[in-house]
N, C-alpha and C positions, 0 to 999 in steps of 0.2 A: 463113390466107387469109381475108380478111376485104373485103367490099366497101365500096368506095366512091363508085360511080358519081356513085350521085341524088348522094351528099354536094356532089361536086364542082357536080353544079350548084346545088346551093339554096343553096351558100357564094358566089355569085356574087352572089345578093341576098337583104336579112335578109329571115327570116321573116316578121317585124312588117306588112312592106313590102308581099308579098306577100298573107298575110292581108288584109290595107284593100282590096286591090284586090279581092282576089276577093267578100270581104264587102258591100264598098258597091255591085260587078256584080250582085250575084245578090241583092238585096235585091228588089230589084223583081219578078225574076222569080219566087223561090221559096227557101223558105229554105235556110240556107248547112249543109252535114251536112261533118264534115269526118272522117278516120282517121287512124287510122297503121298502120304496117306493119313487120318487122324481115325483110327480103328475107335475110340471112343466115339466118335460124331457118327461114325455105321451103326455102333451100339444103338446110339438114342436114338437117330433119323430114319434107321430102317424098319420096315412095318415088323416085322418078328423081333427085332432087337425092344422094340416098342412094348413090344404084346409082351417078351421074356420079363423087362422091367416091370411091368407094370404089374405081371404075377410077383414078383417078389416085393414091389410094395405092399402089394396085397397080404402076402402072409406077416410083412412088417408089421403092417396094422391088427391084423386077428390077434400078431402075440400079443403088440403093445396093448391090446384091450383085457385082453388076460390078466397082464401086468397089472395094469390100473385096477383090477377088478382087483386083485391081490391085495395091492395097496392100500385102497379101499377100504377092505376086512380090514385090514391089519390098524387102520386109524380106526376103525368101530373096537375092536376087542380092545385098542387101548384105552378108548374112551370109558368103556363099560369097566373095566381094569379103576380107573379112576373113580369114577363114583363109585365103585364099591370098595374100595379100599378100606374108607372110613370103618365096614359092617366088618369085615372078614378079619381072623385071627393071624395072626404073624405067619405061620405055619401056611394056611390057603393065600394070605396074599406071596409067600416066597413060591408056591408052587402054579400059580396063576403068573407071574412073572418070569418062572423059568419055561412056563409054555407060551409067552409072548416075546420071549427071546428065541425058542424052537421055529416058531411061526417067521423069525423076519429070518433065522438063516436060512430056512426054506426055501423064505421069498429070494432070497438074495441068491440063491444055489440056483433056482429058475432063472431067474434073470440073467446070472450069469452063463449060463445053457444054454438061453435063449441067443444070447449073443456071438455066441461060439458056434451055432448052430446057423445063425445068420454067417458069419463070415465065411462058413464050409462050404453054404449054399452060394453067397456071391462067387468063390473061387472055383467052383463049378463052372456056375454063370458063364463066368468071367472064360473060363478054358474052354468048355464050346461056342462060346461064340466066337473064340480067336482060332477058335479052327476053321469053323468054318468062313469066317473074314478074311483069313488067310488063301481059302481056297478061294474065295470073290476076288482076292486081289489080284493069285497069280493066275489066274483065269483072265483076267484085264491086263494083266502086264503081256503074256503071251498074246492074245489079240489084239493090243499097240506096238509089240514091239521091243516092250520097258525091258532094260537089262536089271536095273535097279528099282526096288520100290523099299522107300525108310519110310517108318514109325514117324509121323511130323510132332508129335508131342503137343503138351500142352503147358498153359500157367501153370496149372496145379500139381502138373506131373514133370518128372525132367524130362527138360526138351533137348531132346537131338537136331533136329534143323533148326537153324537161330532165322535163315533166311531162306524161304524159297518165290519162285516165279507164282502167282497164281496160276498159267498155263500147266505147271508139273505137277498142281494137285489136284490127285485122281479121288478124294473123296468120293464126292457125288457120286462121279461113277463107279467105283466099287459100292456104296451105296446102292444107284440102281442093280447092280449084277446079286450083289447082297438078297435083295428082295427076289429079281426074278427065279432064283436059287431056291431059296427058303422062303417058302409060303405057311 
């Protein structure tokens, strides 16, 4: 689960583009302090980002258990399905069949619920805690000064900074204001 919000918006316009503007704004007024940030690394590192994930692994687990237990049934009735085949008339075995094909679209209608039910809950997730991240950040940016703070990105996500100083990244620190925020 990996965000992508800011992404979406700062692929709307380049960087470069961005930077000019704000550099040749704020020239006059005071010099330009810019950051970066990886709002996933608040996610995982922060104690409530923590505690948030670790409920929805939780309910990952309950379904997946669910699941299995579905599955489960579903290899026992065919099992019993098989040895009796040989006893049962044409008739019961076609209607014993059309309830173990009922049984797995069922299964399959759950599971796919389940899944879609997951992704509603991550994008949830995912939208309050970049609210509130967002507030950790500019709450840090105002008490450093930062004119700029970008999304540092990751491998697995498209990255917007290809390079920054480790001095401009305010991780940690949004991190700690993260927690002292959200307890």
């Amino acid at each position: 689960m990996r965000i992508s919000v800011l992404r979406l918006l700062f692929s709307a316009m380049p960087l470069t583009l961005i930077l000019s503007l704000l550099a040749t704004s704020s020239q006059a007024a005071e010099p330009f302090k810019m950051g970066v940030v990886d709002p996933q690394s608040v996610l995982e590192k922060s104690k409530a980002g923590k505690k948030a994930l670790e409920g929805l692994k939780e309910y990952v687990s309950t379904r997946q258990k669910l699941l299995a237990r579905d599955e489960e049934d579903l290899r026992n009735y065919e099992k019993q399905l098989k040895e009796q085949a040989p006893k049962l008339s044409e008739t019961e075995k076609k209607d014993k069949e059309t309830q173990f094909r009922a049984r797995i679209q069922d299964y399959q209608k759950r599971a796919q619920e389940f899944n879609q039910e997951l992704q509603r809950k991550q994008k949830e997730l995912v939208d309050e805690y970049m609210k509130k991240i967002s507030v950790a950040t500019q709450t840090m940016a105002e008490k450093g000064g930062f004119s700029l703070i970008v999304d540092k990105g990751s491998e697995q996500t498209v990255k917007i900074v290809i390079y920054n100083k480790d001095t401009i990244d305010l991780t940690e620190q949004v991190i700690k204001e993260f927690d002292r925020t959200n307890k």
